[in-house]
C-alpha positions in Angstrom: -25.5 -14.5 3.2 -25.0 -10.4 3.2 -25.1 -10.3 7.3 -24.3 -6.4 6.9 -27.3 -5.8 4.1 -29.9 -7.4 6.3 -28.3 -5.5 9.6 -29.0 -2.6 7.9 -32.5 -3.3 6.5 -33.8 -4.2 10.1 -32.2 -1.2 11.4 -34.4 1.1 8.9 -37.4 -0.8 9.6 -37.1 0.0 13.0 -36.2 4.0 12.4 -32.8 2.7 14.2 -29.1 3.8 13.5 -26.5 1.4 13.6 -23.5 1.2 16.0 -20.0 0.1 14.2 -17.5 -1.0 17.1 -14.0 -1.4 16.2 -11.2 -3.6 18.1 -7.9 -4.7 17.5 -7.6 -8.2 16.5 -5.3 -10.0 18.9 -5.3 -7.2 21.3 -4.5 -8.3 24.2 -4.8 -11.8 22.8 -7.4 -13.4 20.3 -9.0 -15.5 22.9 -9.7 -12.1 24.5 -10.1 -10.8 21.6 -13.6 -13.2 21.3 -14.9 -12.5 24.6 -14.5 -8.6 23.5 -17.1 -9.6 20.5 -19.2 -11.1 22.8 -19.3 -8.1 24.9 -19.7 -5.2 22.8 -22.4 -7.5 20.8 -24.2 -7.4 24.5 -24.1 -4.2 24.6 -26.0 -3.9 21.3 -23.3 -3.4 19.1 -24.4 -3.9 15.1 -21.3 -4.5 13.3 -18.1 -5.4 14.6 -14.8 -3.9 12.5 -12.0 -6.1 13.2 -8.5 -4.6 12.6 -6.5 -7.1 11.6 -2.7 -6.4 12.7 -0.3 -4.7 10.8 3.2 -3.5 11.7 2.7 -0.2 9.8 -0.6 0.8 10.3 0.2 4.1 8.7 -3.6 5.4 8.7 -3.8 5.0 12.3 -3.5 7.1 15.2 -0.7 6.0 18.5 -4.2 4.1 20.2 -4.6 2.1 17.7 -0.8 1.4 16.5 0.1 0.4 20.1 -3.1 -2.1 20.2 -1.8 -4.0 16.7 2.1 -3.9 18.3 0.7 -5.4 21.2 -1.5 -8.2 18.9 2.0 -8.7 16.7 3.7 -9.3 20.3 0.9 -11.7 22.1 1.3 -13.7 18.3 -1.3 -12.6 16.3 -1.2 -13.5 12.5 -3.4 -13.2 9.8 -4.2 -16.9 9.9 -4.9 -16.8 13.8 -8.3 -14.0 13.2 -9.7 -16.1 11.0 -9.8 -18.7 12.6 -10.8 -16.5 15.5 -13.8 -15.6 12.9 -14.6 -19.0 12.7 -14.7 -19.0 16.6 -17.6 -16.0 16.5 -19.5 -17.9 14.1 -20.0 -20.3 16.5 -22.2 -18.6 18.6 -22.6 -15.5 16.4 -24.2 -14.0 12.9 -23.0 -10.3 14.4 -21.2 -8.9 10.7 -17.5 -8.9 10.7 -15.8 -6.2 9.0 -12.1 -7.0 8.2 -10.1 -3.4 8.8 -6.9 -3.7 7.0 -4.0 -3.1 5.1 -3.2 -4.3 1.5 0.5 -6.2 2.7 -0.1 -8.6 5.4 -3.6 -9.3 2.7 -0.6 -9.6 -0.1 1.5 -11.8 2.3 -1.2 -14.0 2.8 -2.1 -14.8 -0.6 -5.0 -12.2 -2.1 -6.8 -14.4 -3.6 -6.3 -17.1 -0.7 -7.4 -14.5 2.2 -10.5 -13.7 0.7 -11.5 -17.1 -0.1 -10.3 -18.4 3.3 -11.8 -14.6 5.3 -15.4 -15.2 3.9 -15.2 -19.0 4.2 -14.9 -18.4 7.9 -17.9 -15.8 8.0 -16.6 -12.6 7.8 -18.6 -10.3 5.6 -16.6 -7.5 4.8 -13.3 -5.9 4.2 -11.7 -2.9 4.3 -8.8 -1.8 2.5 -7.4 1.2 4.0 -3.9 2.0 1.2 -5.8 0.5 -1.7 -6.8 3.0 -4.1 -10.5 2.0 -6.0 -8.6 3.1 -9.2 -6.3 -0.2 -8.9 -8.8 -2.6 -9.1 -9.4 -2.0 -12.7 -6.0 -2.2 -13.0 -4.8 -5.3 -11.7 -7.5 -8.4 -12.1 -6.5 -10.0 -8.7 -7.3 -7.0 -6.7 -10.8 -7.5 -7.8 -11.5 -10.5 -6.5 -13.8 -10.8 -3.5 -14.9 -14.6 -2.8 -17.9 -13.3 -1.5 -16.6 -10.1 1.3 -18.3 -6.7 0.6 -15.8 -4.2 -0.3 -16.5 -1.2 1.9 -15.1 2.4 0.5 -13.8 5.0 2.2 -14.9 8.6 1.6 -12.8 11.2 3.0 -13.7 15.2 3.6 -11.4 16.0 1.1 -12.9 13.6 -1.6 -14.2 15.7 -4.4 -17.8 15.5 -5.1 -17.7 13.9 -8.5 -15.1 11.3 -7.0 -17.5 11.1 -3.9 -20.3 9.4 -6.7 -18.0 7.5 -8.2 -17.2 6.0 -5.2 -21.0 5.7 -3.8 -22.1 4.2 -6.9 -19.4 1.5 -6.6 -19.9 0.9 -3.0 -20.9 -2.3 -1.0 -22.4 -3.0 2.1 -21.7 0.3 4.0 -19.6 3.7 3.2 -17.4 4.3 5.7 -17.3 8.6 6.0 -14.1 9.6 7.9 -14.9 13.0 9.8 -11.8 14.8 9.7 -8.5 14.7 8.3 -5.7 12.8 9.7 -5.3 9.3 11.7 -7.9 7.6 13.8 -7.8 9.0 17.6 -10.8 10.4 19.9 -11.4 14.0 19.7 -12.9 16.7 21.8 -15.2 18.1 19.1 -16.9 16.9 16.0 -16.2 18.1 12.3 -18.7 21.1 11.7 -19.5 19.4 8.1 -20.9 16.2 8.8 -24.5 16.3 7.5 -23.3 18.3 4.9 -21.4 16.0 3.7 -22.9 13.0 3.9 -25.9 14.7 2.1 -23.3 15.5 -0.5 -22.6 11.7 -0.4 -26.1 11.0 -1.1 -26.6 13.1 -3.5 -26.4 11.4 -6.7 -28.9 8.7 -5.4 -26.5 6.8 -3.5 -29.1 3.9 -1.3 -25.7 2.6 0.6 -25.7 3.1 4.0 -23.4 6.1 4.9 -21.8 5.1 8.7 -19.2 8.1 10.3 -16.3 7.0 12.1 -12.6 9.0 13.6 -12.8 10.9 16.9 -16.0 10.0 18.4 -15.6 9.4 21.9 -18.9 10.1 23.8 -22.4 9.8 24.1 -23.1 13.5 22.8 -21.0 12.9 20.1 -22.5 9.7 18.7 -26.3 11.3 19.4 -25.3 14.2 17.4 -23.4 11.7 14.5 -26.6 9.5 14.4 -29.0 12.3 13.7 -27.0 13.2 10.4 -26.0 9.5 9.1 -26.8 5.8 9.1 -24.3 4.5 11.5 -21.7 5.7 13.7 -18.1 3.7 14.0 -16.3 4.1 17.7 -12.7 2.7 17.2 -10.1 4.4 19.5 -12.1 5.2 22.7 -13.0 1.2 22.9 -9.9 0.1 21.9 -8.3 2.7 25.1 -10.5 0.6 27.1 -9.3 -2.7 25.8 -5.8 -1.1 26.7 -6.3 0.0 30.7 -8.2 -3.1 31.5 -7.3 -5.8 28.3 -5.8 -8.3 31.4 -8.2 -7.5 34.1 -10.8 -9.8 34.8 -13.5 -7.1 35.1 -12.6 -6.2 31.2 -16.3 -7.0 30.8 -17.7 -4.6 33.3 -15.4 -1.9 32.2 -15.9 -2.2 28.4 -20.1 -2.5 29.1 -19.8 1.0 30.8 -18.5 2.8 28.3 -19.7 1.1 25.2 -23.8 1.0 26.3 -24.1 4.4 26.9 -22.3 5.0 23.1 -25.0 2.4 21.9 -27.9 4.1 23.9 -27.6 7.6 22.5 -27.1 6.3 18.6 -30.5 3.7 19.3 -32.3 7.5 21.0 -31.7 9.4 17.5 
């Protein structure tokens, strides 16, 4: 069952865009952590990118490093999110998007967390420090027990690597906006639809989605209008972080994640 190919296929039907929201698995806990899902799929959310934790989640900026510290502290393990997975899936066919890093995947088992990830009904994963050279290199890393394998893209991918990539891809590309960790910004990258056009240039049909510093409604409008989904990490998981114990997390996540939603469903 490809949960992210059919989001996307409705989503063109409709002349939509899709929203991408990003969370910290276990942050402040994973029971929260399912209400969050619940939430955010409320608010209209498309796909949801779980991060799973890591200790050194070198690709990411402080928002997101304090949000997996604080899911290693409350007892979050690899084992724990998938069987929170299997807790979404009871109530949910929103796509799951594993975000992650290749050790706590090698601690696991690789083989063993792919089986056992898709098993519970997570669709995708994402593998921030492994290179798409390796997996020709090393059988096991290409193994994926039935999770898309989404690829990164970077603004300083070169253009013949940025086909090679596309041509390979799965699910959705995930387009990072500007150089450096994940964090909210005050402005967008200038280059956007350039490059994503660049992207599709060599008849790529996957779904480009732009993610790292968007923050606010402007910003998503103005990411929409140029790609086929827009990815909100930080700014929601800064929410998760001011109000992750209060019992109005609900209320406070709804207000700031609709209006995100709203502005990427106007383009």
């Amino acid at each position: 069952m490809l949960r992210i190919d059919d989001a996307f296929a409705r989503l063109r039907a409709s002349g939509k865009k899709a929203f991408v929201a990003y969370v910290a698995a276990g942050d402040p806990s994973l029971e929260r952590t399912l209400e969050i899902v619940q939430v955010l799929e409320r608010c209209g959310a498309d796909i949801i990118e779980l991060g799973l934790p890591f200790s050194d989640p070198l690709a990411d900026g402080i928002v997101n490093q304090m949000a997996a510290g604080r899911a290693l502290e409350a007892g979050a393990t690899t084992a724990g999110v998938v069987q929170l997975i299997r807790r979404i899936r009871e109530a949910s066919q929103i796509p799951l998007v594993l975000f992650t890093y290749l050790n706590p995947v090698y601690a696991y088992g690789f083989e063993r967390f792919h089986a056992d990830a898709a098993a519970a009904g997570a669709d995708g994963v994402l593998l921030l420090d492994l290179p798409p050279d390796e997996d020709g290199l090393n059988a096991e890393l290409t193994i994926r027990s039935g999770l898309q394998r989404i690829r990164l893209i970077a603004p300083t991918t070169p253009p013949e690597r940025m086909r090679t990539l596309a041509a390979s891809s799965e699910g959705f590309i995930y387009y990072i906006s500007r150089e450096g960790v994940t964090g909210a910004q005050q402005t967008l990258a200038s280059n956007i639809g350039s490059q994503v056009a660049e992207i599709k240039a060599g008849g790529c049909t996957t779904p480009v989605c732009v993610g790292f510093g968007i923050s606010t409604p402007d910003q998503a409008r103005a990411v929409a209008e140029a790609a086929d989904g827009v990815v909100v990490g930080s700014a929601i998981v800064r929410i998760i972080e001011q109000h992750g114990k209060s019992p109005d997390l609900a209320v406070k996540l709804t207000e700031f994640v609709k209006p995100l939603v709203d502005a990427v469903k106007a383009v």
